[in-house]
N, C-alpha and C positions, 0 to 999 in steps of 0.2 A: 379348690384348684380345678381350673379346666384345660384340656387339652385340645388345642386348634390343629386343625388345617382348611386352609381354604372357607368353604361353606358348612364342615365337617367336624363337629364337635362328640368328645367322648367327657362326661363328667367324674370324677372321680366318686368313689360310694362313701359317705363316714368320713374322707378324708384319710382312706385306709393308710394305714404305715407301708404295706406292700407299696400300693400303687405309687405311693411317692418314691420307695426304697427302686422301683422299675424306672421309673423314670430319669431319676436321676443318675443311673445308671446309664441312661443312654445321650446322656448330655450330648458326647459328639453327632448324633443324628438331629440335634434339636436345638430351635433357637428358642430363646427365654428373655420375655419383654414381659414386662411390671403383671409378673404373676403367670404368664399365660406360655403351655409351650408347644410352640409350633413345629412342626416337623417339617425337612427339609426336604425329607425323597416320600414321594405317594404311596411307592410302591411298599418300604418300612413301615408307615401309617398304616396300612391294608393289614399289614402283617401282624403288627402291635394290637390294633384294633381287633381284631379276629381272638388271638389270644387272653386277651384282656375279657369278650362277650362271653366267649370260654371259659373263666376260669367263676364268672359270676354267675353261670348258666350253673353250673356243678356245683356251687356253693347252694344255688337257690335249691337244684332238686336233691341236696342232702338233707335227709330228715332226722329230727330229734324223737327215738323211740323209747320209751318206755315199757319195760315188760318186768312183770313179778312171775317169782317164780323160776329164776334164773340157771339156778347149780346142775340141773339135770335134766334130761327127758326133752319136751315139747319146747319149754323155755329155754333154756339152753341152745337147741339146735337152730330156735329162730333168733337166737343173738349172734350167733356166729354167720349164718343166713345173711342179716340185715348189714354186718359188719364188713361181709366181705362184698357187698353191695356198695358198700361206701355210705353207711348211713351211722350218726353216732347212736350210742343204746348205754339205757342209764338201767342198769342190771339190778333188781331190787330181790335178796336172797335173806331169808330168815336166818340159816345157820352164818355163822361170823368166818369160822374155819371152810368150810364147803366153798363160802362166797368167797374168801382170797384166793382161793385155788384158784378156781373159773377163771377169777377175773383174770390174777397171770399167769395164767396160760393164751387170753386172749391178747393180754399186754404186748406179750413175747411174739404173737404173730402181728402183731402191730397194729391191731384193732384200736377204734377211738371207743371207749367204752367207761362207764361212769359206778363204779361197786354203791351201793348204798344196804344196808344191813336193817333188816325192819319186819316183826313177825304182823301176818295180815290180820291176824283176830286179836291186837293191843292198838286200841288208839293212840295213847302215848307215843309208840313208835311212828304211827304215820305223820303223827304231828309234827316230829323229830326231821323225818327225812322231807316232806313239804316245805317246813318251814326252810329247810338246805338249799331244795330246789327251785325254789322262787328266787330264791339271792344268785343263785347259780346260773338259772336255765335263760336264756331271752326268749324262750316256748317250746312250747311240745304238740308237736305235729303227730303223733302216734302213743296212745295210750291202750296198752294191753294185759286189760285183768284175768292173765291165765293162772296164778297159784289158786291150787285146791287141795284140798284132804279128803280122806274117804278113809275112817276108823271103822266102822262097822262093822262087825261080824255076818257073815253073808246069812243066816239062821235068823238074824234081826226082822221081826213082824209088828205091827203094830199092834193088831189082836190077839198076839200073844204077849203083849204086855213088856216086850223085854227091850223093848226103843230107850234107851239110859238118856236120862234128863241131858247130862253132864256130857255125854258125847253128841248130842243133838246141838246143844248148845254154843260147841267147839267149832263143830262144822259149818254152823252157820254165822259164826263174828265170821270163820277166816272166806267161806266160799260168798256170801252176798254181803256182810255188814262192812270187810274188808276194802272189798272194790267200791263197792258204792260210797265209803267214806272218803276214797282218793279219788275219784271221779270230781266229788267236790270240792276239793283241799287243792285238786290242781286244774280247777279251769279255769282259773284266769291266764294259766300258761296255756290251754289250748287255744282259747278266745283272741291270744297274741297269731296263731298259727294261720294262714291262709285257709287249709286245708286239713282240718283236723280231724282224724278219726279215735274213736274210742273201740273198744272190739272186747267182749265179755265174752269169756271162755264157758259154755253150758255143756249139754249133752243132750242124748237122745233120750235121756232118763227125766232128762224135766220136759219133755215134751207132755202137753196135753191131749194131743191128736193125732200125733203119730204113732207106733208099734209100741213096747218101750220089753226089751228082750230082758230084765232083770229087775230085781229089788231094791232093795239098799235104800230104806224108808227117808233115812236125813240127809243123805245125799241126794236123791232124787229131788225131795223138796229144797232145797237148796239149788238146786239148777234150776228151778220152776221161779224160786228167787230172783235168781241172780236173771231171771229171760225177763221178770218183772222191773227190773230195775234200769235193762233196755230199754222196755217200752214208755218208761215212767220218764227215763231222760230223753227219749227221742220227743216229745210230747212237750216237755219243760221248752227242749230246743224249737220246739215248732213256736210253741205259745212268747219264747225269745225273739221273736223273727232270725235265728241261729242256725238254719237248716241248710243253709246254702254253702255256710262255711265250718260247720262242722256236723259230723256223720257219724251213729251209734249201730252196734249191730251185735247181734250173739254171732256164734258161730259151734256148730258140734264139731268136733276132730272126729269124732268116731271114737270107737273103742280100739286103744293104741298101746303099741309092747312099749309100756312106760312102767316105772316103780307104781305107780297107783294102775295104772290097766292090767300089771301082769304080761307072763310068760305066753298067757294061752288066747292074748289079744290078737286078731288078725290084721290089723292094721299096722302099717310101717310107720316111724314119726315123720318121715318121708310127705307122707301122704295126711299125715295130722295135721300140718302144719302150711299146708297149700293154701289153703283156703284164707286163716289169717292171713297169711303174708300178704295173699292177693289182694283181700280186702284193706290192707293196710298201705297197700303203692296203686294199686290201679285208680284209670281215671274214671274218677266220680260221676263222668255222666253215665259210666257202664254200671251202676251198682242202686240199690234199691233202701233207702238210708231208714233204720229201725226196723230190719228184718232179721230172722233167723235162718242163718244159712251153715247149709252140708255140702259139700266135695262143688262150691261154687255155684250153689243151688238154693232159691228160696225153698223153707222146710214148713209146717204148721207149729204152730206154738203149741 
């Protein structure tokens, strides 16, 4: 279907139901000859037209987010964040009970928002909810590997022998085996996306050249992980000719008053969660793509 006036044509998108259900609606502004509908007053057309660039301009800059890690803390506050931005968020929470809550509660304030239920260190699960996703999704323009764990006992040394297989183990399916297995399970939905960012949640603790203000032996290597798994897909993307349309990045939050940071964190989630977001909406020629960034700062690996 196309819409005339004059020299001035507006094409219909898909053959949207909207823009037919609009149109037809305004039949008395509009003449209708074998197929085509012309508009009678300019000044209407001006008006229609406008609205119509509008309402596809909002459609285009809404984005499809992804973030694990949802029920609480960091994730949590950047799904409500992104929501009331106007962008939809496919919420992925391990506990089954936690994740309904969230989700209506976000429901209720009228959020577009997607619950998916999937613990990060069981394949099976990611399988589950991928496979969901691809049927579901027409892409994913924001992919954010923020779920982590941190079991350790802060006394944890490695020369003192007391690093436990089993918990070493744990934290590394869920903090790097995790993300890097949906990195892959869902890029054919980013590879659909214009504009696709991936964004791995690290810290200062996987840093190799920076300070690193604590221990916490399998956590810290698991963020040295998971910076390795940036660098590994920015690299894939490079060697894809993929760099132009999609962009990989760690990012530290800092040390943040979350369940896993603690009481005696100084950081606000506030102020954790600046940095993703930014990197998740700003425009791409402002940003430095397979970097690791703190408070909107290239950091050392």
């Amino acid at each position: 279907m196309i819409v005339l006036i004059g020299g001035f044509v507006i094409r219909s998108w898909d053959n949207s139901f909207f823009l037919n259900k609009l149109l037809y609606s305004l039949k008395p502004f509009l003449l209708i000859r074998k197929g085509f509908f012309i508009f009678k007053d300019f000044f209407i057309f001006t008006k229609i037209k406008d609205f119509i660039i509008n309402l596809k301009w909002k459609a285009y800059m809404k984005k499809i987010i992804l973030i694990t890690g949802t029920t609480r803390g960091m994730g949590k506050r950047m799904t409500e964040e992104f929501c009331k931005l106007g962008h939809k968020v496919v919420m992925i929470a391990r506990n089954p009970e936690r994740g309904e809550k969230v989700y209506n509660e976000f429901k209720s304030k009228g959020y577009d928002v997607i619950l998916k239920i999937a613990d990060m260190s069981k394949k099976e699960d990611l399988d589950k909810i991928s496979e969901e996703l691809l049927n579901e999704l027409p892409k994913l323009d924001v992919l954010i590997n923020n779920a982590a764990i941190q079991t350790e006992p802060p006394e944890t040394r490695i020369i003192k022998g007391n690093v436990s297989f089993e918990e070493f183990e744990k934290i590394m399916r869920t903090n790097v085996y995790g993300p890097l297995y949906l990195i892959g399970k869902l890029f054919s939905l980013l590879e659909k996306s214009e504009d696709a960012r991936i964004i791995n949640f690290s810290s200062g603790l996987g840093s190799l050249g920076g300070p690193r203000g604590d221990y916490y032996p399998s956590y810290s290597i698991s963020k040295v992980g998971i910076n390795m798994v940036t660098r590994e897909t920015y690299d894939e993307l490079k060697e894809a000719g993929l760099l132009d349309r999609i962009m990989v990045f760690s990012v530290d939050p800092g040390w943040v008053k979350t369940d896993l940071g603690g009481s005696n964190a100084p950081r606000t989630i506030e102020q954790g969660i600046d940095t993703p977001m930014w990197l998740s909406l700003e425009n791409r020629e402002k940003l430095e793509n397979g970097k690791f960034y703190y408070d909107r700062n290239i950091i050392e690996w």
